[in-house]
C-alpha positions in Angstrom: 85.5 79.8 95.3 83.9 82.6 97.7 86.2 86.1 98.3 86.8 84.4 101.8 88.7 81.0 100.9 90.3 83.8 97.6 91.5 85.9 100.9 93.0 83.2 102.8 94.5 81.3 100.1 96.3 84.9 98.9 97.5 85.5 102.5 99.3 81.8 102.6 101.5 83.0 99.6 104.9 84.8 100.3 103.0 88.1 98.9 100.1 87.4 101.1 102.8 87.0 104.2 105.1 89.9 103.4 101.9 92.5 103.1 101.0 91.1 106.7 104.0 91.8 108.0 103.8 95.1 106.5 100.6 96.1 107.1 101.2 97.4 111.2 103.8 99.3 110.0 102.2 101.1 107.3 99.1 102.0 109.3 101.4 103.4 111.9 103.3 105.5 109.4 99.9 106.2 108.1 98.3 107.5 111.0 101.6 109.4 112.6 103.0 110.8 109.2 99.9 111.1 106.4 96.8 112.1 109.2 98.9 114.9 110.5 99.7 116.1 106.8 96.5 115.9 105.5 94.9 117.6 108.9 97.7 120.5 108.2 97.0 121.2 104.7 93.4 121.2 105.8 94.1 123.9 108.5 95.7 125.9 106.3 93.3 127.0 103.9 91.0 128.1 106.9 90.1 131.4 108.3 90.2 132.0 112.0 87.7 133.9 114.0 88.5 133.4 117.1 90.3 132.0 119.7 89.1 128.2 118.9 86.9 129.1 116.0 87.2 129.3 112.2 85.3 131.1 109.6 83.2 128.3 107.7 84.6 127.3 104.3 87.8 127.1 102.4 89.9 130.0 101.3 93.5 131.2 100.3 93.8 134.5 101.9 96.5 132.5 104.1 98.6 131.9 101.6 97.6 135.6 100.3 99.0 136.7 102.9 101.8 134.8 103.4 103.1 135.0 99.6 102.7 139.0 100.0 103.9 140.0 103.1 107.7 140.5 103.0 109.1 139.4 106.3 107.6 136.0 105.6 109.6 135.9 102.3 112.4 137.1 103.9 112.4 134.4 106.9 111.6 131.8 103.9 114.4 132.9 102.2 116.9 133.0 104.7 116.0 129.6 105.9 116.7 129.0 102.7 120.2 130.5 103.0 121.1 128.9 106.2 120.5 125.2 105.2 122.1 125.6 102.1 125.2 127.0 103.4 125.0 124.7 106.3 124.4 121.8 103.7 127.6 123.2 101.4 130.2 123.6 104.7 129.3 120.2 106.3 129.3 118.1 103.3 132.4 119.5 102.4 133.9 118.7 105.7 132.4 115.2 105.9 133.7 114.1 102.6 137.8 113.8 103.2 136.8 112.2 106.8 134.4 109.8 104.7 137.2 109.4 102.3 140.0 109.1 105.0 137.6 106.3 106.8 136.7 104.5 103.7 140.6 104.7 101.9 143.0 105.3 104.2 142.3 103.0 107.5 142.8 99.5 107.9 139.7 97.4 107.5 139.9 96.2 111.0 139.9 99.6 112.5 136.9 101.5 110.4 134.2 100.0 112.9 136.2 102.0 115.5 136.0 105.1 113.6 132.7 105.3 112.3 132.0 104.2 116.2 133.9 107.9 117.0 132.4 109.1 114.2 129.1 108.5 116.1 129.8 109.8 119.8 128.3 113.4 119.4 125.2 111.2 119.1 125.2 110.0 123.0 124.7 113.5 124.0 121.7 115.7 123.9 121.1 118.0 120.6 119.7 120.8 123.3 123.5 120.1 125.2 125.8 120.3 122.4 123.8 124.1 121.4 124.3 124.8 124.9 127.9 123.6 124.1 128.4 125.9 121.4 127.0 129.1 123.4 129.8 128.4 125.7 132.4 128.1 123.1 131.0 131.1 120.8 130.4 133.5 123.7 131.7 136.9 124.7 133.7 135.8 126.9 133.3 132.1 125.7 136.1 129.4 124.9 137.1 130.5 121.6 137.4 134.4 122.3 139.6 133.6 125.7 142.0 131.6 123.5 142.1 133.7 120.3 142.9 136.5 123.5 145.5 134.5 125.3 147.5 133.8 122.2 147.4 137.6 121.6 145.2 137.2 118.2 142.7 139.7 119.2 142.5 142.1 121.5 138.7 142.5 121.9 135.8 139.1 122.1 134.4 139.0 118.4 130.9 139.7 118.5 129.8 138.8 114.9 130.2 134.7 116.0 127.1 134.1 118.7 123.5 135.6 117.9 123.3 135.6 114.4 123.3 133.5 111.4 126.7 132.7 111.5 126.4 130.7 114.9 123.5 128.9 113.2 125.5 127.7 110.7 127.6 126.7 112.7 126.1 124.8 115.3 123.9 123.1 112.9 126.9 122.2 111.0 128.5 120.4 113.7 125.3 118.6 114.5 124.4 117.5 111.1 127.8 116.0 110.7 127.6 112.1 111.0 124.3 112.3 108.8 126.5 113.5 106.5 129.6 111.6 106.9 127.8 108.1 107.0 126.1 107.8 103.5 129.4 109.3 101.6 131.2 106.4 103.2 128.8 103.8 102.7 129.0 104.7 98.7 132.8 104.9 99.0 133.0 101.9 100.4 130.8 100.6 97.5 133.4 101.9 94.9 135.3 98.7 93.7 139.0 99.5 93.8 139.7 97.7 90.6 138.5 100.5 88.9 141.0 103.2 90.0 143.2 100.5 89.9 142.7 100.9 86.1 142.6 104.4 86.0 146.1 104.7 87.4 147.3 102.1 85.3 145.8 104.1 81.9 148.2 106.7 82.7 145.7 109.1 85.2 147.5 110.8 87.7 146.0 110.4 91.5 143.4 113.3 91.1 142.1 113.1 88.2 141.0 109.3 89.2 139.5 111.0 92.2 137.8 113.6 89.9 137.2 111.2 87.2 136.5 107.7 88.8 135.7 107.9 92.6 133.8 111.4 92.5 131.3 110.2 90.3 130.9 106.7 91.6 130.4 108.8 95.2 128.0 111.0 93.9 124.7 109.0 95.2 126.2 109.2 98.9 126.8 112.9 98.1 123.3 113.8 97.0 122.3 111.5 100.1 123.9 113.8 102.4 122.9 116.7 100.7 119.3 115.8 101.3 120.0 114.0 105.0 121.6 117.6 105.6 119.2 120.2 103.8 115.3 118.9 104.8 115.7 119.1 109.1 117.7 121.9 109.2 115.2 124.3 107.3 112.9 123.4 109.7 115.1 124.0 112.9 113.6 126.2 115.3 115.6 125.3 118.3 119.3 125.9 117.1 117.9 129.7 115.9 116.2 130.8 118.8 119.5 129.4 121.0 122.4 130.5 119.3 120.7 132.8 116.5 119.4 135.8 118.3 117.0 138.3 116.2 119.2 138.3 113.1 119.1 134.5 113.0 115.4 133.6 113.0 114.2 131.0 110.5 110.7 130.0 109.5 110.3 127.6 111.4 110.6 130.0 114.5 107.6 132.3 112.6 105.7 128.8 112.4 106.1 127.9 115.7 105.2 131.3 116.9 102.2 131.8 114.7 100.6 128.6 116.0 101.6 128.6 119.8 102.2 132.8 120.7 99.8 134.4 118.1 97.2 131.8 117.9 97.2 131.7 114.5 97.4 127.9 113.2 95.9 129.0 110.0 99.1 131.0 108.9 101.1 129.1 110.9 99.8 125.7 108.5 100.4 127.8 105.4 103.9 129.0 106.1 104.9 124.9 106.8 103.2 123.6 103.8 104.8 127.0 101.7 108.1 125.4 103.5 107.3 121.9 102.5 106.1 122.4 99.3 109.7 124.4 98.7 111.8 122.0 100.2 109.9 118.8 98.0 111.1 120.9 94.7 114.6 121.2 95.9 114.6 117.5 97.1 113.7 116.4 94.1 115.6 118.1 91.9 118.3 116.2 94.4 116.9 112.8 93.1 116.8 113.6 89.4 120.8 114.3 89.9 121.2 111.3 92.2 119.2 108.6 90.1 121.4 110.2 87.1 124.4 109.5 89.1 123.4 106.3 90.3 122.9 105.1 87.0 126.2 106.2 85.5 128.2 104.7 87.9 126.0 101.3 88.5 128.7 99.2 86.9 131.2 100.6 89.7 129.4 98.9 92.7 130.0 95.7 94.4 127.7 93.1 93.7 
């Protein structure tokens, strides 16, 4: 039998026709996600000379630099700050509407509220920072009320410009990527179970500590993860709402390779950023495919 007839045969099994169907999307994912990858870990150990040109040969004095200088490691680790907080304060706030939507409303009604739920999502993202400049302002919607009501007597400052705006515009924003996978693995949880926590004697938290936080944990760790990877690299939200004490590194990055002409630096600071945020990710995934596993038997189906 020649390869020919081998490949045609092969392609006529359900293996054969599932790889097929695969195959255009795998080439595109290839060529949009692995190409531009691969072309900036490539750039980045390169020195440029000029405007368009680059020293010939390899080298790390990028990452030298970037690893020594300390307002790089400063920016890196203030990103770092930022999405973790941002991370902490929305999955905290998407959990109890997760666990509102997934316990406490009538089956026939949670398409309705995971349809609210979804809303913010009609709008643009550069429209709801805009949003929040409005709200957060000097003389913006929050300071006007927090005035009217006679709870301050002069506009905070220390709520638009700075870190504290980024957190919590990007908090807002993130919120449905958070809110959805908690409720998918709530809904997930099979009710016998707490059912029989409640009947052994446990009182209503500690089945939520004991029975439904654990069997939630995957959708947590989703979130955490859903949250944590985009906002690090947010440059928009910073240079918006963040002013001078709220720039990330992904503003750096975007200024190295578009202000300074640097794309060299600019590569090694995103694969620096990358590189940091695959660690934490998967440290993520060690606890989720822990947690997944110790509460498999408290799935449906």
């Amino acid at each position: 039998m020649t390869t020919g007839e081998k490949l045609r045969r092969f392609f006529r099994t359900d293996q054969g026709v599932g790889l097929l169907l695969v195959s255009p999307t795998a080439l595109y994912a290839l060529l949009l996600l692995a190409v531009p990858l691969i072309a900036i870990v490539v750039i980045s150990f390169l020195t440029q000379t000029g405007v368009r040109d680059f020293a010939p040969g390899l080298s790390l004095v990028n990452y030298k630099e970037a690893l020594s200088d300390p307002l790089y490691r400063e920016l890196m680790l203030r990103s770092l700050m930022v999405s973790g907080s941002v991370t902490v304060v929305t999955v905290l706030l998407a959990f109890p509407i997760a666990y509102f939507v997934s316990f406490g409303v009538k089956p026939e009604q949670k398409s309705l509220w995971i349809f609210l739920i979804t809303i913010p999502f009609w709008t643009s993202y550069l429209i709801r920072v805009f949003l929040w400049k409005v709200i957060l302002g000097y003389n913006g919607v929050l300071n006007s009320g927090l005035k009217l009501v006679g709870i301050i007597d002069e506009p905070l400052t220390f709520i638009l410009y700075n870190i504290n705006a980024v957190i919590i515009t990007l908090a807002h924003a993130y919120a449905p990527f958070a809110i959805l996978p908690i409720f998918v693995a709530l809904e997930k949880i099979d009710r016998s179970y707490l059912e029989a926590s409640r009947d052994l004697g446990e009182s209503r938290t500690m089945t939520f500590l004991r029975v439904t936080l654990p069997l939630a944990a995957p959708g947590v760790v989703a979130a955490v993860l859903i949250v944590f990877i985009p906002t690090i690299g947010d440059y928009v939200t910073p240079k918006l709402v963040g002013g001078p004490g709220g720039t990330m590194i992904a503003n750096m990055i975007q200024t190295q390779f578009l202000r300074l002409n640097n794309a060299p630096l600019g590569a090694t600071l995103a694969v620096l950023a990358m590189l940091i945020v695959a660690v934490i990710a998967i440290v993520f995934l060690i606890v989720g495919y822990r947690a997944a596993g110790g509460g498999k038997k408290g799935g449906r189906g």
